[in-house]
N, C-alpha and C positions, 0 to 999 in steps of 0.2 A: 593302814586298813588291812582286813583279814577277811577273805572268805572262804566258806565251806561249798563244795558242790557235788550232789549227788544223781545221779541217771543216767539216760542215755546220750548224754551231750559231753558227759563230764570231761573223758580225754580232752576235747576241743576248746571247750571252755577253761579248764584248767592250763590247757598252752596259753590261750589267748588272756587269762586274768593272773597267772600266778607271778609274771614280772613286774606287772604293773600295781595290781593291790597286793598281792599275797596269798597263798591257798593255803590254809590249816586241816587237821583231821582228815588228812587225804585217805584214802583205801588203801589196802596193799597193792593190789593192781596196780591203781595209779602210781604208789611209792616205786615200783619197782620198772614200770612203765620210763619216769622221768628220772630216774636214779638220781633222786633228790632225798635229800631230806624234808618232811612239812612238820612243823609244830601242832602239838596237840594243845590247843591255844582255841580263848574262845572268840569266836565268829560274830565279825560287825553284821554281817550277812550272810545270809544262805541260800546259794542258789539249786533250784530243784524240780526235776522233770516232772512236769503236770501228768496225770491219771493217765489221759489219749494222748499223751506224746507228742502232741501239737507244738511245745514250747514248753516255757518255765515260770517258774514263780522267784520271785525276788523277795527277802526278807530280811526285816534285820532294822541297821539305825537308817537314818533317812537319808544320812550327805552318803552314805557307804552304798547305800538302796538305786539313789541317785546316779552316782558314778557308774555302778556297776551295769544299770540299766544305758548308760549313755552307751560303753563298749559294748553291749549286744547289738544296741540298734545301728551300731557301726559296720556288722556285719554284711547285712544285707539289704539290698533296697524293701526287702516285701517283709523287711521284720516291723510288727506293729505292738506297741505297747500303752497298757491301762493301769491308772493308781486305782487300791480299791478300797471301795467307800467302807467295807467293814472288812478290815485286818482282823490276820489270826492274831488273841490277845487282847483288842478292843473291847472296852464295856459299852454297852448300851442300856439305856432302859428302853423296854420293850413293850407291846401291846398284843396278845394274839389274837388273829387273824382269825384262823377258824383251826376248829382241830381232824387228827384224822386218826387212822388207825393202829397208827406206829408213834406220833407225833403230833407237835403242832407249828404251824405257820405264824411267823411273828414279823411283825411289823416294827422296823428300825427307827423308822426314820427317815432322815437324808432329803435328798433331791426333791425336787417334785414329783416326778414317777415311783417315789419311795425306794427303803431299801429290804429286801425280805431278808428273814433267817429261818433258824430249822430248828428246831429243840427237840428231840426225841425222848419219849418220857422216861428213857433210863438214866436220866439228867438232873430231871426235879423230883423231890419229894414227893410234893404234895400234888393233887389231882390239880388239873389246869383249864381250863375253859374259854370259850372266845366271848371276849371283852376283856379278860385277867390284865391285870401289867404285872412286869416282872424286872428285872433286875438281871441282865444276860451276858457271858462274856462269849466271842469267836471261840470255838476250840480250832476248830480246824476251816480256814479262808476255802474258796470256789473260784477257779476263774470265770471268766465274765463267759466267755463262747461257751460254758459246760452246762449242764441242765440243773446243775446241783444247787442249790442257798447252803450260806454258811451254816455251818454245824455252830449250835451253841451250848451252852451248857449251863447252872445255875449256880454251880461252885464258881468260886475266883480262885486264881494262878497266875503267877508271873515264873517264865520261864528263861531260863538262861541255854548256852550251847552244854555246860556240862551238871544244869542242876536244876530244878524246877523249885519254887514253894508254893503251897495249897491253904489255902485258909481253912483251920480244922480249928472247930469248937475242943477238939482231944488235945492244942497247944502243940507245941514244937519238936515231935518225936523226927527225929533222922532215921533215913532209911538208907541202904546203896553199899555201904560197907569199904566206903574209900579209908584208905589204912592214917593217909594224914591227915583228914577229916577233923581226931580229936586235939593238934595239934594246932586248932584255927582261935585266933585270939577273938572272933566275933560268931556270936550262935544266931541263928535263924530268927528273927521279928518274935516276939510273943502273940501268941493265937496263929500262928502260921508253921506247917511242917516241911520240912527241906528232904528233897530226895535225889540225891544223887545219880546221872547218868553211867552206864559201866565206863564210859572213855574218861571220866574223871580219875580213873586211876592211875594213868600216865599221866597226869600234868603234873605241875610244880604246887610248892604251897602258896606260892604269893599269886600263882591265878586260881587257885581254890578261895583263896582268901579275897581276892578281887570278886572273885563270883560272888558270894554271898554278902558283901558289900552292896554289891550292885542288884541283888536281888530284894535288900531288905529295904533299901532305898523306894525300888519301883512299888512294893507290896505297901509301905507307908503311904503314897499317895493312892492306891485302892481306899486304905483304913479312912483317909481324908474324906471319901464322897460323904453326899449325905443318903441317911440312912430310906429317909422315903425316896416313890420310885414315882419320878414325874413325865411328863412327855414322852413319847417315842424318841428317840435321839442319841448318839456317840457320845460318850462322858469322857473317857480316855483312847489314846492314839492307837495304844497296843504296837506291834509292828510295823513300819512304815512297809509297805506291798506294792510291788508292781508285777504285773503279767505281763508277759512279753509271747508272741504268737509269730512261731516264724515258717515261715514260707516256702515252696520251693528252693527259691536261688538261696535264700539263705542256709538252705540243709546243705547243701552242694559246696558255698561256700566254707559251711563249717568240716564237711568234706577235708579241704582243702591244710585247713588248721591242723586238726589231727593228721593230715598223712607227712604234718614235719617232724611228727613226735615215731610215728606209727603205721605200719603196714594198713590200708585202709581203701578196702575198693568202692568205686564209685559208685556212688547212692548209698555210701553208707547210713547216713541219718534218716533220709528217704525211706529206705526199709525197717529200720527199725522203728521210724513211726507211724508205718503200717498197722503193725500187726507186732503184738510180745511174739507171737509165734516166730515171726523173721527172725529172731534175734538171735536166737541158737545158731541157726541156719550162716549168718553174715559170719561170724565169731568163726564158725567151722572155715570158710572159704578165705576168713582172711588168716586161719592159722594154718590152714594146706597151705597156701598160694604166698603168703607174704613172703616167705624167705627167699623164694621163688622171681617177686617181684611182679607178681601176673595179678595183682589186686586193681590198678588202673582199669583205661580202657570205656569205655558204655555204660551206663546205667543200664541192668538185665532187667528189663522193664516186662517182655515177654516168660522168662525165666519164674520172676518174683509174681507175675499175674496167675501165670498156669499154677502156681504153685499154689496160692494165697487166695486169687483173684483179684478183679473181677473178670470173668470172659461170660461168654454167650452163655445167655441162659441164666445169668444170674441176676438178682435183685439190688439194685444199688439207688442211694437217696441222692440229692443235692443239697451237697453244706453249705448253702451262703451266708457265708459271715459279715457282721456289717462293719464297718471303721471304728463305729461305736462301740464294739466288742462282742457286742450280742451274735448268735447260731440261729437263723431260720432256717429249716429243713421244708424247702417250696417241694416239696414231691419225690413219692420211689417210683420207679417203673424199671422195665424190663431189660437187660441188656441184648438189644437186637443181632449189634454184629460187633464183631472182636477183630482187634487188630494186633499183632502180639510186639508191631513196631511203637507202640503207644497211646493207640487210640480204639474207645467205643461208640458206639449207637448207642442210645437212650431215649426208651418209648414210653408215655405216660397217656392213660385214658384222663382227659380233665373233668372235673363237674362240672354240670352248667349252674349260670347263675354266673354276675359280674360281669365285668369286661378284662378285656387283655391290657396290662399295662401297656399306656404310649400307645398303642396298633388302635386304642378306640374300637374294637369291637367287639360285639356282644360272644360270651361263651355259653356254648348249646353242647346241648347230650351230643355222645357220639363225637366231639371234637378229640385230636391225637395231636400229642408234644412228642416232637423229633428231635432231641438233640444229640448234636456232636462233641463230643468231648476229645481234648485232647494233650495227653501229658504235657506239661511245662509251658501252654500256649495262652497269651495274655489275656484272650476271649474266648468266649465260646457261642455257638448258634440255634437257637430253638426253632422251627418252623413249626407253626400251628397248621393242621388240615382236619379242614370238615369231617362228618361221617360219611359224604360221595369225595373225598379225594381233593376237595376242593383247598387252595393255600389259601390261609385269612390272615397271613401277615409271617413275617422272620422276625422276628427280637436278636440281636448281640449283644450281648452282655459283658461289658470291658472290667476286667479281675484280676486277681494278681495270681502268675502263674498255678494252672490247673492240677492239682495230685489224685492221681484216682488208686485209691485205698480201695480194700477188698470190699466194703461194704457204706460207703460213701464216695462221694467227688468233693475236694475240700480247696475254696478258694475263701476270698474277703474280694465282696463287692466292690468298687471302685465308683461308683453312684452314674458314671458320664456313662451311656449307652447308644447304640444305632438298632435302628428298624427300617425296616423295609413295608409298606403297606403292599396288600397286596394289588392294587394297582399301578405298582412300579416304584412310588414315592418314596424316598428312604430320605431318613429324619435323625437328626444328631438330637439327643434329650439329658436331662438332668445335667448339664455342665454347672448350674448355678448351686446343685444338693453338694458336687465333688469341691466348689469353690467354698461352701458352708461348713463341706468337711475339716478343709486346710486352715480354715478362721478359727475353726474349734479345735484347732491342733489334734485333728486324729488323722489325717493324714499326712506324712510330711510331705513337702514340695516337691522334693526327687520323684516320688511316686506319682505324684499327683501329675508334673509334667510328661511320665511314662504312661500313666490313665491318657492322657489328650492326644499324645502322639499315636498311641493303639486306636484310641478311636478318632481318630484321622484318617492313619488307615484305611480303616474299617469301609468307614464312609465312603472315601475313595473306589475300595473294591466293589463298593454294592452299587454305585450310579452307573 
């Protein structure tokens, strides 16, 4: 096995993947980092830090996708991962949705809840309308917690680590300028053009010649489909994908990996998946301090908040994420009070209308959500109060460890919770949504017995 990995995990990842599968096309940093040699070799898979730095993306063949994703979720109990139903690479035929100003909304297929894509009309030719079908491949996949739909496009390609080809009605021009390129005993598919990556100029001839083998290969079964465009639906596999979303403990963790390679202070991942802005900042402290040895020690949780935030006065949402994969954002409100040991206040005026999950009571104007938040802590507290002061109930929300980011709070829901009614009663709820979870393998069991013991707990403190 071979993989590639690129972001801000990479150091860690790379200690922790390159004995076991192999790491190719490393960086120079890194090469110089592990005083290794890596081959510039192509990649079963690719691992790659997601847009928000939440986690990675996984790409590449399926047993290699596979593996690769077993040793992430090895790392830490709060790492959570999704296959996705439309890989970078996949064809679909498609239906659009409706259109907008930039683009249009298409309709994949899939599940029962469907799967959406994005076509932006710098993609298709021809003008596009809602009802059209079309004929769509992934350019570029979306994790599942991001706001995005896959990007698609109307041209087909099959890509390789060091080559791409394009299906061009102009036939099989080569572009890239790799020097042994003209010494390859096999040319690019007919009606198809090969374009060469620049890293293909370090490699050898017999994995240039591999590549284009294996490209011309995947590009004949595109030529295979039939040429009408039926159903919403996945025609080819494309990339085998999985997202992986990791956690608190597992940033810490990974922490840990990297500081066998590298000077590496504590919170490192945690900070850099704040904020791009951290990043300069970590990089400066661990290149004063490392030789030094002063990179251990606390997470500068006060440090990295005054700097980045969040503190008082500022605006921050609730990321709740679900097992599922999906990002609901329940509300921003105010940050009341700062604590620079790890913890804020968090005030939301609510709307009326509905009722309060579990608490059974009605939400009126003038109702205020209080809650506490607090770095690394399994749950957190919302207290509802009237517009005269009155409490209409506590909600605890049992999650997996709290990160508060300058301008979110980002856990994944754990579904089991406790409430407190406000006439004293405190109530254990959803145990049966967290055992639904674990049926439908989005929760592992580790976690799942870490969700019940929290809110055990929980319940405990509040009777």
């Amino acid at each position: 096995m071979s993989v590639r990995v690129r972001g801000i995990y990479t150091t860690a990842l790379t200690q922790l993947l390159h004995e076991e599968e192999g790491v190719v096309q490393a960086s120079e940093p890194i090469r110089e980092r592990f005083d290794a040699t890596f081959p510039v070799a192509p990649a079963r898979a690719t691992v790659e830090t997601t847009d928000d730095r939440q986690g990675v993306g996984v790409a590449g063949e399926s047993a290699t996708v596979e593996t690769v994703t077993d040793h992430l979720e090895s790392v830490g109990i709060d790492t959570l991962s999704w296959s996705d139903p439309a890989p970078t690479g996949a064809v679909f035929d498609a239906r659009v949705e409706e259109t907008k100003r930039s683009g249009a909304v298409l309709d994949l297929g899939g599940s029962d809840a469907g799967v959406e894509g994005w076509l932006h009309f710098s993609q298709v030719d021809d003008e596009v309308e809602a009802g059209d079908t079309l004929r769509v491949q992934v350019r570029e996949a979306a994790a599942p917690w991001s706001d995005d739909r896959p990007s698609c496009t109307t041209t087909l390609s099959v890509d390789a680590e060091l080559a791409r080809l394009v299906r061009s009605s102009g036939g099989g021009a080569t572009t890239g300028g790799v020097e042994l390129a003209s010494l390859l005993p096999t040319d690019p598919r007919e009606g198809w053009a090969l374009r060469w990556d620049g890293r293909a100029d370090d490699a050898d001839l017999d994995t240039l010649g591999a590549t284009v083998d294996r490209l011309n290969e995947r590009a004949a079964a595109l030529d295979a489909l039939d040429d009408g465009v039926g159903n919403p639906g996945r025609l080819t596999d494309g990339l085998a994908t999985t997202w992986c979303w990791f956690g608190r403990e597992t940033r810490f963790a990974l922490d840990a990996i990297r500081r066998e390679v590298t000077p590496t202070m504590a919170g490192h991942h945690r900070a850099k998946a704040a904020t791009n802005a951290a990043s300069a900042a970590v990089d400066f402290v661990e290149a004063v301090c490392g030789d030094a040895g002063e990179t251990g020690g606390e997470f500068p949780f006060g440090a990295l908040t005054r700097q980045f935030g969040p503190t008082a006065g500022d605006t921050l949402a609730l990321g709740h994420g679900k097992p599922a994969g999906r990002l609901i954002v329940l509300g921003r409100g105010e940050v009341t009070e700062y604590d620079p040991s790890g913890a804020v206040t968090l005030e939301r005026e609510m709307t009326p209308g509905g009722r309060y999950d579990a608490l059974e009571v009605e939400r009126r104007a003038g109702d205020v959500a209080v809650t506490k938040l607090k770095e690394g802590r399994w749950w957190y507290p919302t207290v509802y109060r009237g517009s005269d002061g009155e409490r209409r109930g506590t909600y605890v929300n049992v999650c997996t460890p709290v990160e508060l980011f300058p301008d979110v709070a980002r856990y994944v829901d754990l579904h089991v919770d406790v409430v407190k009614h406000a006439d004293g009663r405190v109530e254990r709820v959803d145990d049966d949504e967290l055992d639904e979870a674990v049926a439908a393998g989005e929760v592992p069991e580790p976690l799942a017995e870490k969700a019940r013991a929290v809110a055990s707990a929980v319940e405990n403190a509040l009777r």
